[in-house]
C-alpha positions in Angstrom: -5.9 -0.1 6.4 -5.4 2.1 3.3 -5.5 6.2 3.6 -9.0 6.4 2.9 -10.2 4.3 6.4 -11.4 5.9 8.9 -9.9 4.7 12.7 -11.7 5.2 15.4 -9.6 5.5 18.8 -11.2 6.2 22.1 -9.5 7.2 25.3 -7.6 9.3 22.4 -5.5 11.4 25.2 -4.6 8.4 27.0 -1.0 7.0 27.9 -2.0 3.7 25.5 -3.0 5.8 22.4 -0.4 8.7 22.9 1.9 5.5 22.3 -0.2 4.4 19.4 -0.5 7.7 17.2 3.1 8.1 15.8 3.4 4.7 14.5 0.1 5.3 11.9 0.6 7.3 8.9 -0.4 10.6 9.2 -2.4 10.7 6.6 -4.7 8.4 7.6 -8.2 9.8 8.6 -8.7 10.0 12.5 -11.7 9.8 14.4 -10.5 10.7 18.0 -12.8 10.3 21.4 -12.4 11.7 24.6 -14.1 12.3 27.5 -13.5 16.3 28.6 -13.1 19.6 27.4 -8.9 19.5 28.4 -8.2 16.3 26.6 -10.4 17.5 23.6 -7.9 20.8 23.2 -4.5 18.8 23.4 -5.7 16.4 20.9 -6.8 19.1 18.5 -3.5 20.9 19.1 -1.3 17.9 18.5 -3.1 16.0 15.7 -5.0 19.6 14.1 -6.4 17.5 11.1 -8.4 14.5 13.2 -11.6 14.5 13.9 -12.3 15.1 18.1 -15.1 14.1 19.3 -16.4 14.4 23.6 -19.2 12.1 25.1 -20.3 9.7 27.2 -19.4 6.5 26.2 -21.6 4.7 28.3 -24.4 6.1 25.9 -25.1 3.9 23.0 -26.6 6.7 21.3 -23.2 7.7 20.6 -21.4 4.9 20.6 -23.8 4.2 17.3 -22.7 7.8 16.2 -18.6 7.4 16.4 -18.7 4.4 14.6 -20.9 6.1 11.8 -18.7 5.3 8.2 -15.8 4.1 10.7 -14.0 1.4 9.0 -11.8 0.3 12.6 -12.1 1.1 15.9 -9.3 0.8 18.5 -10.5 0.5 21.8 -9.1 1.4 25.1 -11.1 1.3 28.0 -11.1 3.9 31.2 -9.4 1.8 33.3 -11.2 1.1 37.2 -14.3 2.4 35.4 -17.6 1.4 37.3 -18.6 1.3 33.6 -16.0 -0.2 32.0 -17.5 -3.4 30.9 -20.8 -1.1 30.0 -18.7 0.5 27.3 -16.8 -2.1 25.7 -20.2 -4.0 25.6 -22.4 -1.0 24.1 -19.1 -0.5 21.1 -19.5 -4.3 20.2 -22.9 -4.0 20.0 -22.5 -0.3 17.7 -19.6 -2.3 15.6 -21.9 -5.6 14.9 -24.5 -3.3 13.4 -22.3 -1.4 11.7 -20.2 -4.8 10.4 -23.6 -6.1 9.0 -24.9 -3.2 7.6 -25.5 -3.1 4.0 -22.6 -1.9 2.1 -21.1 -0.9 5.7 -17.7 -0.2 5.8 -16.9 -1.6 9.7 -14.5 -4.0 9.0 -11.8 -4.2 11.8 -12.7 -4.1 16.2 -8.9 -4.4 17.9 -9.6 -4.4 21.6 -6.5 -3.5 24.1 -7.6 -5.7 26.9 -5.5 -6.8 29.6 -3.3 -10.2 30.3 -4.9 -12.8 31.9 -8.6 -11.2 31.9 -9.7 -14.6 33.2 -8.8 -13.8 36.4 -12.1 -13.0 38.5 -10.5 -12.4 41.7 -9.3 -9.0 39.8 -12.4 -6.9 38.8 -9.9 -4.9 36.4 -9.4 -7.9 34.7 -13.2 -9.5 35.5 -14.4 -6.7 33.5 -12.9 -7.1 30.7 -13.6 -10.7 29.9 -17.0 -9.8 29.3 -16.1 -7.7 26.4 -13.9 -9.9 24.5 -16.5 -12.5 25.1 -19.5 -10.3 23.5 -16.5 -9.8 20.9 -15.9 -13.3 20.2 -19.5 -14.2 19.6 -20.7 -10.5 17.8 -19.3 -11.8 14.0 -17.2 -8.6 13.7 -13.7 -9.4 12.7 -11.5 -8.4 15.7 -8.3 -8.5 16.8 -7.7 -8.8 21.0 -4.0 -7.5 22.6 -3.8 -8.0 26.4 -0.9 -6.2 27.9 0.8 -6.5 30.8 2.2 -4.5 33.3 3.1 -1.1 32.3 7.0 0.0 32.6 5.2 3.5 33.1 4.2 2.6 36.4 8.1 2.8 37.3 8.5 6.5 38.8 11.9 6.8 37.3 11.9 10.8 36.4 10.9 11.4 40.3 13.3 8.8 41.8 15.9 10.3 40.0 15.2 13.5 41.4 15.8 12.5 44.7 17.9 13.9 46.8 20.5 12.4 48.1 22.5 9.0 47.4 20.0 6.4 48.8 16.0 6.4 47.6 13.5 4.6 48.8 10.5 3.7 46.4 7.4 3.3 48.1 6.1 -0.6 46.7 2.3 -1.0 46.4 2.7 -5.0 46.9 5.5 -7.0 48.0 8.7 -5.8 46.1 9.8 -9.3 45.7 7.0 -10.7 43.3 7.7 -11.2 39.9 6.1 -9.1 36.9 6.1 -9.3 33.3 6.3 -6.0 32.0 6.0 -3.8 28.9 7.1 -0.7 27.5 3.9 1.2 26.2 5.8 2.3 23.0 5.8 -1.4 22.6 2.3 -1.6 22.6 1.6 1.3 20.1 4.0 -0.2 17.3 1.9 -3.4 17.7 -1.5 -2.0 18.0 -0.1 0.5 14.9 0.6 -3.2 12.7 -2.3 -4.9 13.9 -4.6 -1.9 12.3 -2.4 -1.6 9.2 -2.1 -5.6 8.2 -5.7 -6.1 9.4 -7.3 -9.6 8.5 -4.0 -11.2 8.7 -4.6 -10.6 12.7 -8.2 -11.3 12.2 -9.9 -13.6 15.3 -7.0 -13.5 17.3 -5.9 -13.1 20.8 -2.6 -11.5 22.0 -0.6 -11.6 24.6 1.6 -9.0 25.5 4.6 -9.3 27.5 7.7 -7.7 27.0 9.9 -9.4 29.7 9.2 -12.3 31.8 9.2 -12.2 35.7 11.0 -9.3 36.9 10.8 -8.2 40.9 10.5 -4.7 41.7 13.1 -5.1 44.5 15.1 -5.8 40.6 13.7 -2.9 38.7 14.7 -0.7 41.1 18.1 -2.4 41.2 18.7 -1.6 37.9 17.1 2.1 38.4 19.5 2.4 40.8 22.5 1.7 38.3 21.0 4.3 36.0 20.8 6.8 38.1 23.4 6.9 40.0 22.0 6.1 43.4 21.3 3.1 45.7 17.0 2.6 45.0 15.1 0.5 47.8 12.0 -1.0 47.1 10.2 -0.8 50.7 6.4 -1.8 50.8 3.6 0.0 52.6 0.5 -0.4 53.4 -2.3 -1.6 51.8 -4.6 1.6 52.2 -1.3 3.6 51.6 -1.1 1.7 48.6 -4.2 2.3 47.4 -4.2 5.8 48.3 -1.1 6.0 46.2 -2.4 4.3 43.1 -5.7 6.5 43.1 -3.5 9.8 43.4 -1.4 8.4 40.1 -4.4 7.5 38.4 -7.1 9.9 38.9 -5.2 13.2 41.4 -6.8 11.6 44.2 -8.8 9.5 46.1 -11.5 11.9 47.7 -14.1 11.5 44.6 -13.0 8.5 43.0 -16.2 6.0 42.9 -16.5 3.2 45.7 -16.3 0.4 42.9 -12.7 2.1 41.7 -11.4 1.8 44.8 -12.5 -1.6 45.2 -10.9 -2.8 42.4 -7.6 -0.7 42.9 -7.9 -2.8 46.5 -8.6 -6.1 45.0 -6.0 -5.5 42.6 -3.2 -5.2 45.0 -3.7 -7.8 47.2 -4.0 -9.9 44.3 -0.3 -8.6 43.3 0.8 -8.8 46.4 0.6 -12.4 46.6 0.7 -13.6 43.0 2.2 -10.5 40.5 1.4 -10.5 36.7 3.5 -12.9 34.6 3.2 -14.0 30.7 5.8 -14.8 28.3 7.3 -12.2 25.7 7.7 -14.9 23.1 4.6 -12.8 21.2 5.2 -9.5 21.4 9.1 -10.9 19.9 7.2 -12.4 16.8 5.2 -9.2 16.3 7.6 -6.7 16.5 10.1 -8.4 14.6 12.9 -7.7 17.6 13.6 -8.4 20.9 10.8 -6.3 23.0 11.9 -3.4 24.8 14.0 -4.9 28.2 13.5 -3.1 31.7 17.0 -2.3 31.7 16.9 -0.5 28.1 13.6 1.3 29.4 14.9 2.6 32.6 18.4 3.3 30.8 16.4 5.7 28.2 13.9 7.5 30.8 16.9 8.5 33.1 19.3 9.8 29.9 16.0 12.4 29.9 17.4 13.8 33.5 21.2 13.7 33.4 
């Protein structure tokens, strides 16, 4: 991308894209969308010269309208969103008629999906096959990352909190499944060189992984060192679980939508029995290093509460 592009980001005040923003130059023209009044304000406070847009993105009215003169998109969808797949489908269908547009400037669609998107039995996943599908087939050049588990999901500011010597963190799924995991900060340098390079990611598919299989029953291990306390992994129950996802997610669980929470459900029993695991060998070549390890991770969020 050169400083005259104009990148289009939705879910702007996200965790993904609050990852994503400091690794592209600042002078580079922002179109930022969001979905409420709150997220609106903090983006114009912390990025005062981007364009901030609020809407329903389940409208293709305006998923037409903040692809107008948009030369990339990058697209994050609301995750456990009854329309999720809705979305992603209506901004492949706004991007291919931008991409073949006379003279149009729509040049680049990166996509943060999720790893292994083939998996049906997980609707989080489910849904997002459709979309890279449509975006395989739609002509627009694209680019497709699928992450893995988030090391943000690990509590480690609260655990170390705690008191006293011994904490037990409540697992959603058995503690003793292995995970591949990566560090958001991760994903943002990528998604940051996959924009900048452009066509030399063109038509390709990503995956990832920063580590391979890790337990949680080892995370918190590891926590644990850091800290400066013995960290238990104990599992609850499934409704617990859930209960407990929906609160870190979305406040709650009272008004969350009854396709959310099945897909939070079918998520965790899916977990429970067979975790999330990729190899890291991708994320290595893209980033040029070793990815971010859990133990670095965990070792840099607790230095924040010593």
């Amino acid at each position: 991308m050169s400083q005259s592009d104009l990148l289009v980001i939705t879910s702007a005040s996200g965790k993904q894209a609050t990852q994503l923003l400091p690794f592209l130059p600042t002078s580079l023209p922002l179109r930022l969308v969001c979905h409420s009044e709150v997220s609106a304000h903090r983006l114009r406070s912390l990025h005062p010269n981007a364009e901030v847009l609020i809407g329903d993105l389940s409208s293709p009215s305006f998923c037409a309208s903040i692809l107008k003169d948009a030369t990339a998109l990058y697209h994050i969808g609301p995750s456990f969103h009854p329309f999720e797949t809705t979305i992603g489908l209506g901004l492949v269908q706004a991007a291919s008629k931008e991409h073949s547009t006379p003279n149009g400037l729509f040049r680049h669609f990166v996509y943060s999906s999720v790893l292994h998107s083939s998996i049906r039995k997980m609707l989080n996943h489910d849904c997002k096959r459709y979309v890279e599908e449509a975006l395989l087939e739609s002509g627009v050049p694209y680019t497709i990352l699928q992450p893995t588990h988030f090391m943000e999901m690990v509590p480690v500011a609260k655990l170390a909190q705690e008191k006293g010597n011994k904490v037990v963190f409540p697992a959603k799924w058995d503690p003793s499944i292995g995970f591949s995991f990566v560090a958001l900060k991760d994903l943002g340098e990528v998604g940051a060189k996959v924009l900048r390079e452009g066509q030399k990611h063109y038509s390709a598919s990503y995956e990832i992984c920063g580590t391979g299989p890790v337990s949680y029953s080892e995370v918190m291990k590891i926590v644990g060192q850091k800290i400066g306390k013995e960290v238990v992994a104990e599992q609850v129950g499934l409704q617990e679980a859930v209960d407990g996802l929906m609160k870190i997610l979305f406040g709650g669980s009272e008004e969350v939508h009854s396709y959310t929470r099945d897909s939070a459900e079918r998520m965790l029993l899916y977990y429970n029995r067979r975790g999330l695991v990729g190899n890291p060998n991708v994320l290595e070549w893209l980033l040029g290093r070793k990815p971010t390890s859990v133990s670095e991770w965990v070792e840099a969020q607790a230095g924040k509460y010593k």
